[in-house]
NUGUSE-774958 format. One record per residue (C-alpha): residue in one letter; x, y, z. Coordinates in Angstrom, 3 decimals, decimal comma. Layout:
BEGIN
<rec><res>A</res><c1>X</c1><c2>Y</c2><c3>Z</c3></rec>
...
END
This chain:
BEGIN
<rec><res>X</res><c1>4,546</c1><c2>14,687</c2><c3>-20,724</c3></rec>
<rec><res>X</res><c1>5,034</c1><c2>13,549</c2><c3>-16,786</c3></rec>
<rec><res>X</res><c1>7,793</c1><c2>15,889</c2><c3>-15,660</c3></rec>
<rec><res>X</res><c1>9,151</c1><c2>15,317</c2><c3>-11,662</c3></rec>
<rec><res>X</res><c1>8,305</c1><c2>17,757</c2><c3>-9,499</c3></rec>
<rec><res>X</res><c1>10,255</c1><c2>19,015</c2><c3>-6,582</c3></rec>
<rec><res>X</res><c1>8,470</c1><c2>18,105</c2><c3>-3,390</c3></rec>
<rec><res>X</res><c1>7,591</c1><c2>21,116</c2><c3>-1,786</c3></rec>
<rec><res>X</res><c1>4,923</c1><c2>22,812</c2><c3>0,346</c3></rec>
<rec><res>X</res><c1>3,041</c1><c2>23,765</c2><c3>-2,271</c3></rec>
<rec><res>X</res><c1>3,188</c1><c2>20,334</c2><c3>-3,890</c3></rec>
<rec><res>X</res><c1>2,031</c1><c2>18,718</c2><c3>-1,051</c3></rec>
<rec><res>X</res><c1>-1,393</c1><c2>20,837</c2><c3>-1,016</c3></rec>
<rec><res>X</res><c1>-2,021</c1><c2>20,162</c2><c3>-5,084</c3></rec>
<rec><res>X</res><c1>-1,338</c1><c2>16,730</c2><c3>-4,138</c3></rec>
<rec><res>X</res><c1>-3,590</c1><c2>16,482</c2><c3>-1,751</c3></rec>
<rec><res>X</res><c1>-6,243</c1><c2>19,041</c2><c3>-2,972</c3></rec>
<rec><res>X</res><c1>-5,565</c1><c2>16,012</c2><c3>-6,500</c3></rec>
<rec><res>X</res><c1>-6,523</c1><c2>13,255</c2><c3>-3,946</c3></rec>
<rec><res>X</res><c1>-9,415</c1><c2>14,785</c2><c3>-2,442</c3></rec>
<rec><res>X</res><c1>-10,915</c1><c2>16,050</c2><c3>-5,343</c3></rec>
<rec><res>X</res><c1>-10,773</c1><c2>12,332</c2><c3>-7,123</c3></rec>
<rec><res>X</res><c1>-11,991</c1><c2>10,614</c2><c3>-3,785</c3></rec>
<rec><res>X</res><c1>-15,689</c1><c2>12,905</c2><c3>-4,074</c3></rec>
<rec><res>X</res><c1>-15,621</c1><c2>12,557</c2><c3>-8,313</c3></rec>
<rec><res>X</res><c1>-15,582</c1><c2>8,654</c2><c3>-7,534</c3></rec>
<rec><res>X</res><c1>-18,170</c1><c2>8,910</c2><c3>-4,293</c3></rec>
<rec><res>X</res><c1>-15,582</c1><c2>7,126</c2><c3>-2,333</c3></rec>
<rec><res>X</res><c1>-15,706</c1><c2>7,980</c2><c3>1,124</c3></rec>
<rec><res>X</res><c1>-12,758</c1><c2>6,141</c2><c3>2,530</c3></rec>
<rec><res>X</res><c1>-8,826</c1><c2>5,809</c2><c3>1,740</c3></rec>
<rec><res>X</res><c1>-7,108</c1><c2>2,518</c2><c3>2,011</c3></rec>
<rec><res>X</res><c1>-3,262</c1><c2>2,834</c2><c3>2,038</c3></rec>
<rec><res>X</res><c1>-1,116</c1><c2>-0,167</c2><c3>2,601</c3></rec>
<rec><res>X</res><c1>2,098</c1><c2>0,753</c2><c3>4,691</c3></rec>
<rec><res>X</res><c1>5,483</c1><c2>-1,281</c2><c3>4,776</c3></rec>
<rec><res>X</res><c1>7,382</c1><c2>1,265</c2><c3>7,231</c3></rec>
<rec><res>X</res><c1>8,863</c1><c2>2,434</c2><c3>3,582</c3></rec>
<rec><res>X</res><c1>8,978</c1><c2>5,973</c2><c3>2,122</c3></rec>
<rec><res>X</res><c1>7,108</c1><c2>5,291</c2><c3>-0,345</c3></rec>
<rec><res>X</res><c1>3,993</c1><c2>4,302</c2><c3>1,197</c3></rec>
<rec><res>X</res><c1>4,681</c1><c2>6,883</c2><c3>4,451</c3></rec>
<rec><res>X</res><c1>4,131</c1><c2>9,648</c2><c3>1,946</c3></rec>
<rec><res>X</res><c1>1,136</c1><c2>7,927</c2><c3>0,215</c3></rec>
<rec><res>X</res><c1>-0,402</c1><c2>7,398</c2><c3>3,881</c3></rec>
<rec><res>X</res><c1>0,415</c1><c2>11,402</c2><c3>4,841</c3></rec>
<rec><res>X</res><c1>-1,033</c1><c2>12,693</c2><c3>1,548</c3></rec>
<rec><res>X</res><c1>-3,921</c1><c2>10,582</c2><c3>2,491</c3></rec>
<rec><res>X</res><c1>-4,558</c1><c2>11,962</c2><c3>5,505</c3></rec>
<rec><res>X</res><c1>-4,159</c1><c2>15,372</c2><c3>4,392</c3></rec>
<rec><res>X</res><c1>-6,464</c1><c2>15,349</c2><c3>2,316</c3></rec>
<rec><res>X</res><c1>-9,598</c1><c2>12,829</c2><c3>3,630</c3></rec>
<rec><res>X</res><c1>-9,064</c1><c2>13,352</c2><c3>6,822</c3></rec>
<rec><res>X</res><c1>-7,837</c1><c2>10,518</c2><c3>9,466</c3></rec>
<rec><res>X</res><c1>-11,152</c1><c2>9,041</c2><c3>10,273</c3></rec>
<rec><res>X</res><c1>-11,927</c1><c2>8,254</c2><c3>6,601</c3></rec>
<rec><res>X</res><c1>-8,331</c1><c2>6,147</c2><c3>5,772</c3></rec>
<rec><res>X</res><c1>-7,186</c1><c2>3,229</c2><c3>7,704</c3></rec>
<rec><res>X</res><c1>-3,958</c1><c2>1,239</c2><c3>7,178</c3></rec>
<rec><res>X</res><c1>-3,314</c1><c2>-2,262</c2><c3>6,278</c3></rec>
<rec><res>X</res><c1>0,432</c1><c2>-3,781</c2><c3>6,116</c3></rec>
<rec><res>X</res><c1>0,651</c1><c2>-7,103</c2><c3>4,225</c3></rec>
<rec><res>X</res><c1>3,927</c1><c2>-8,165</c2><c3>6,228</c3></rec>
<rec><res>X</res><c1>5,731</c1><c2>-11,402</c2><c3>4,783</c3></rec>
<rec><res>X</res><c1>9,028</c1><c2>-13,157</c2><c3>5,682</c3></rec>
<rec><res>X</res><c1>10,718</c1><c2>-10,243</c2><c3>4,203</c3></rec>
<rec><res>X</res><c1>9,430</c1><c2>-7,831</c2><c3>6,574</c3></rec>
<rec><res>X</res><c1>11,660</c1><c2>-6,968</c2><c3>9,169</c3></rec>
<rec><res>X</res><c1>10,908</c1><c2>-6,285</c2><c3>12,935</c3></rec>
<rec><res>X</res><c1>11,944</c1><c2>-2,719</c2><c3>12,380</c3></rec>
<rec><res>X</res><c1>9,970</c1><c2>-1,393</c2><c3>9,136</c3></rec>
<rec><res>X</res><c1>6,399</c1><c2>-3,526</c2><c3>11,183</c3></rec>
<rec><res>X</res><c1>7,076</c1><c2>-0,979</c2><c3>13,954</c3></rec>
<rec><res>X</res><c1>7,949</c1><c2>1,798</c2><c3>11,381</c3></rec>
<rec><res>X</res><c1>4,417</c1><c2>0,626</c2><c3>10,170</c3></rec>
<rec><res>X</res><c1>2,940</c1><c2>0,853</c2><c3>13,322</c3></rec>
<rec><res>X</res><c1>4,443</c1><c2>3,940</c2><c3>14,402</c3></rec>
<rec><res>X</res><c1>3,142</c1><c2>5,664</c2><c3>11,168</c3></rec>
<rec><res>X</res><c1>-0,452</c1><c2>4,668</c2><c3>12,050</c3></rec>
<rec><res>X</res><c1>0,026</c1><c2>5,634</c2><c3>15,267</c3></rec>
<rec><res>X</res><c1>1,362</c1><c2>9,164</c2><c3>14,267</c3></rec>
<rec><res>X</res><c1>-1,419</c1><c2>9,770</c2><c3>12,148</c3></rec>
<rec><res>X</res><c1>-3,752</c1><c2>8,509</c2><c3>14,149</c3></rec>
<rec><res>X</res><c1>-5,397</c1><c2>5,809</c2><c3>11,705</c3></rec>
<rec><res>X</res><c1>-6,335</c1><c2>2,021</c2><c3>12,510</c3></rec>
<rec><res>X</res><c1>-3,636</c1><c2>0,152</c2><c3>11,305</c3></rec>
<rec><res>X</res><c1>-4,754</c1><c2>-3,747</c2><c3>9,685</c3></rec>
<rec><res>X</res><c1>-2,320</c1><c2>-6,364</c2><c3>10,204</c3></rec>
<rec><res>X</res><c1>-2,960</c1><c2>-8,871</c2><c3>6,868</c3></rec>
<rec><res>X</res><c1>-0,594</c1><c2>-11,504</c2><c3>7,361</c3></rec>
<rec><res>X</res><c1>0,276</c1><c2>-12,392</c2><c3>3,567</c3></rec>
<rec><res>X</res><c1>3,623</c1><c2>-14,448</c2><c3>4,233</c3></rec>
<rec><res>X</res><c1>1,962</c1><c2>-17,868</c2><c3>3,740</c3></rec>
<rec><res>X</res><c1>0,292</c1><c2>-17,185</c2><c3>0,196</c3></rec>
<rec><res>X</res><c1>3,665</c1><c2>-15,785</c2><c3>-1,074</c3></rec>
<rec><res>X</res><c1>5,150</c1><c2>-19,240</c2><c3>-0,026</c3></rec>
<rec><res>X</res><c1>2,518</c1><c2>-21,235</c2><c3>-1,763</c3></rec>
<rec><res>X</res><c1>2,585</c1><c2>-19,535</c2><c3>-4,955</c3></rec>
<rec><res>X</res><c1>6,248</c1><c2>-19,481</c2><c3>-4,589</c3></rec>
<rec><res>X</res><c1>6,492</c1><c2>-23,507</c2><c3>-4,001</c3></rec>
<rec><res>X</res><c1>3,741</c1><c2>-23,783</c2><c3>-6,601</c3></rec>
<rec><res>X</res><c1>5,973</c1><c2>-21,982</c2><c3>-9,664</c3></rec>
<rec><res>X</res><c1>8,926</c1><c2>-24,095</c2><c3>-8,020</c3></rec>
<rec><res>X</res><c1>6,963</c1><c2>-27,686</c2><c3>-8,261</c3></rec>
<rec><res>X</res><c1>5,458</c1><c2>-26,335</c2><c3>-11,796</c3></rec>
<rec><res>X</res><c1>8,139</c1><c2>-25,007</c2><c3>-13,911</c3></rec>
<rec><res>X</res><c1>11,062</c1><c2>-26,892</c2><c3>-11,799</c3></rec>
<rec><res>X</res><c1>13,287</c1><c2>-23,695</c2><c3>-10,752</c3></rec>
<rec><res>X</res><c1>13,225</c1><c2>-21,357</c2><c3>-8,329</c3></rec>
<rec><res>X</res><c1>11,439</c1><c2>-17,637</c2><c3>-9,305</c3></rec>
<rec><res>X</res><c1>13,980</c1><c2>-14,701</c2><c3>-9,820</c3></rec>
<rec><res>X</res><c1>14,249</c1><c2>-11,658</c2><c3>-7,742</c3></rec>
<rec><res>X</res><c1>11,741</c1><c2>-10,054</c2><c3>-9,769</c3></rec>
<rec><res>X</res><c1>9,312</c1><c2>-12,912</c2><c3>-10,170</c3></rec>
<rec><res>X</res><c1>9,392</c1><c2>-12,413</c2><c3>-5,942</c3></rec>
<rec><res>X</res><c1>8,576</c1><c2>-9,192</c2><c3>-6,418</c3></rec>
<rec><res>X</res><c1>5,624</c1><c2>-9,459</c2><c3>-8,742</c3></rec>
<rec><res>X</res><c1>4,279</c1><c2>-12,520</c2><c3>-6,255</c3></rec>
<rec><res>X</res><c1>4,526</c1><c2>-9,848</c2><c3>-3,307</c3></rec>
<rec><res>X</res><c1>2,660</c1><c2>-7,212</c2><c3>-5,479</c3></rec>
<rec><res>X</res><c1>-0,293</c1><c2>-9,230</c2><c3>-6,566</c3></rec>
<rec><res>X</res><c1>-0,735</c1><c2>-10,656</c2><c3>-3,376</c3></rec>
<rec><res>X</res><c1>-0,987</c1><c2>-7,267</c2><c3>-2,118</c3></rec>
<rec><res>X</res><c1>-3,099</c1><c2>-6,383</c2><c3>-4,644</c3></rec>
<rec><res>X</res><c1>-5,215</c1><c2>-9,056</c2><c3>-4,426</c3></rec>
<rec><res>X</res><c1>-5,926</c1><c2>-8,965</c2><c3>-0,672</c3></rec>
<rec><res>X</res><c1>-6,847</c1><c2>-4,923</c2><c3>-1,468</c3></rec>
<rec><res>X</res><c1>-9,121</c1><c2>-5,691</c2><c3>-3,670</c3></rec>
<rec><res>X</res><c1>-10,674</c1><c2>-7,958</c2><c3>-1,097</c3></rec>
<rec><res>X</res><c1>-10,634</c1><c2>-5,304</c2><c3>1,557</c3></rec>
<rec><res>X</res><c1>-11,965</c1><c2>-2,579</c2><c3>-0,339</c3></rec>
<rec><res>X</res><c1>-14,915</c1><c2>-4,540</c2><c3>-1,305</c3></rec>
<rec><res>X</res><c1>-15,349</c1><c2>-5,347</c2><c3>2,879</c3></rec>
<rec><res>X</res><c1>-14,160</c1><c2>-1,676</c2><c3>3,678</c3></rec>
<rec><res>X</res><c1>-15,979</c1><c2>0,442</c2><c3>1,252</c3></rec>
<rec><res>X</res><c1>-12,783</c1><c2>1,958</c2><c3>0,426</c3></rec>
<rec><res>X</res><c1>-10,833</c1><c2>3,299</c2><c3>-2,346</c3></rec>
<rec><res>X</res><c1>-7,164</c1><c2>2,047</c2><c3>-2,699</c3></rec>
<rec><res>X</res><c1>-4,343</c1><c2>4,369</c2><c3>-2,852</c3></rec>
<rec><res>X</res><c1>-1,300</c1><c2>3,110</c2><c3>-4,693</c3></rec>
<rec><res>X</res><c1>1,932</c1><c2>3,613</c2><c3>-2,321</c3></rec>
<rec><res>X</res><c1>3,763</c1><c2>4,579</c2><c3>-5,724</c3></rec>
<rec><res>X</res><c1>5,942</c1><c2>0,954</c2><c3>-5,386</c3></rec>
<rec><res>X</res><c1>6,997</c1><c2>0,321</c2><c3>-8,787</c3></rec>
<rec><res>X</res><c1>5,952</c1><c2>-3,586</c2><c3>-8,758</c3></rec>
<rec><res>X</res><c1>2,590</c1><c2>-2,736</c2><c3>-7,481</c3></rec>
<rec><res>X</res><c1>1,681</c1><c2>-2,047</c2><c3>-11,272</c3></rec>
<rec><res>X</res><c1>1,060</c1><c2>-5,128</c2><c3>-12,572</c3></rec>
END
């Protein structure tokens, strides 16, 4: 059984020697991580690094209406402090169509959580998308409502 481990030093460099070692099993050569300015995906992006190096990950942040001005330049300063090309993948109008489209379909407005699934399988979606164009393998950010 999964039991939490304390985040140390020593953590970081199984987690990292973890993600390395399951990039070259899968003969992926290059680490997508998509960043919201969040914790979550900050350590994702840094374990990333750590262990592929910076010129084999790049960045993509899926910023919607929800996104504020401050966690797109947390984003960006991320990338920046990494050094890794950061993608801007504007996803704000496809979570307003599916949105409108449940609205118009089942007459209500979605629930919080409903939101939250439409953000993660957009993100998901578009991923998919750009690890087919990237030749990349995606690395979950550890955001409970990307698993879907």
């Amino acid at each position: 059984m999964f039991q939490f481990q304390k985040f140390t030093l020593a953590n970081m460099k199984k987690f990292t020697t973890l993600k390395r070692e399951f990039f070259r099993v899968s003969g992926l050569q290059r680490a997508q991580v998509h960043i919201s300015g969040g914790l979550d995906s900050a350590v994702a992006a840094a374990i990333s690094v750590a262990a592929m190096g910076n010129e084999h990950c790049f960045f993509i942040s899926n910023p919607t209406t929800y996104n504020s001005e401050e966690t797109k330049g947390l984003a960006q300063r991320i990338a920046d402090y990494l050094k890794v090309k950061l993608w801007w993948n504007q996803t704000g109008e496809i979570v307003d169509l599916i949105t409108r489209t449940h609205e118009i379909s089942f007459g209500d407005e979605l629930v919080s959580t409903g939101v939250a699934s439409v953000h993660a399988v957009t993100r998901t979606v578009q991923g998919l998308a750009a690890s087919h164009f990237f030749s990349s393998g995606i690395v979950a950010a550890g955001n409970h409502t990307e698993i879907v």
